[in-house]
C-alpha positions in Angstrom: 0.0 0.0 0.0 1.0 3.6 -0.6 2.5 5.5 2.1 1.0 8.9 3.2 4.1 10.7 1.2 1.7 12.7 -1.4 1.9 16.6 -1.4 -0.3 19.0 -3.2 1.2 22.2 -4.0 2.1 25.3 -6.5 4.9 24.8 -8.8 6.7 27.4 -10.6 5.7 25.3 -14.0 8.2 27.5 -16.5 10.8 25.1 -16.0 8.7 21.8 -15.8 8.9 19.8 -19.4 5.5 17.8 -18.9 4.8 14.6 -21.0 1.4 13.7 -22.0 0.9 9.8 -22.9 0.5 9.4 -26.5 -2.2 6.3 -25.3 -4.7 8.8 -23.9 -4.3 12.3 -26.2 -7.1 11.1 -28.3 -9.2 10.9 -25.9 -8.6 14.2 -24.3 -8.6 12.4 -20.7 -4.6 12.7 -19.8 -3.2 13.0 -16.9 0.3 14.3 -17.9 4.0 13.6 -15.9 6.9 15.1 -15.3 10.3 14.3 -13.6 10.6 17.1 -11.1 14.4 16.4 -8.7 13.8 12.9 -7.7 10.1 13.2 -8.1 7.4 12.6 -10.3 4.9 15.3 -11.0 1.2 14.3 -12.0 -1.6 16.5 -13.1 -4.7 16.8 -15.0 -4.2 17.9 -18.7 -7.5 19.8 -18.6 -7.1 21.5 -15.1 -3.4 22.4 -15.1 -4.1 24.8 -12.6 -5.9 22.7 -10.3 -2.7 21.2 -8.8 0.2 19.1 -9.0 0.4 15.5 -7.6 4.0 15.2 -6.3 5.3 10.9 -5.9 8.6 9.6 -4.9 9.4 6.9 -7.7 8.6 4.6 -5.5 4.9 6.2 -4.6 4.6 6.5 -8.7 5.3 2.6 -9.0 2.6 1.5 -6.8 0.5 3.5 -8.1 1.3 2.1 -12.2 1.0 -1.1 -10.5 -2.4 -0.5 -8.8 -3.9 0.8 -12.0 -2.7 -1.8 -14.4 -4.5 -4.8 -12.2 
């Protein structure tokens, strides 16, 4: 199980290269990622401004894991 290690906050998003999954552009429903230090940035393609979902690589594993089953 994921540990309580999540973080919502600002980010100064100028110097943030975010990817968006090639899968799910179609579909207009991406979340998009990006490599922030030794963290991994998720947020909501639509809603940029709604927040940004900070994961240690660990945090981000689980979470690839828990979606794929």
């Amino acid at each position: 199980m994921m540990e309580e290690r999540v973080k919502m906050k600002p980010l100064d998003e100028t110097r943030v290269h975010w990817r968006t999954a090639s899968y799910s552009a179609a579909q207009g429903n991406c979340v998009q990622t990006a490599r922030i230090g030794h963290q991994i940035a998720l947020r909501d393609s639509k809603n940029p401004s709604a927040g940004v979902l900070l994961l240690t690589p660990a945090d981000f594993h689980a979470l690839l894991v828990q979606i794929k089953d």
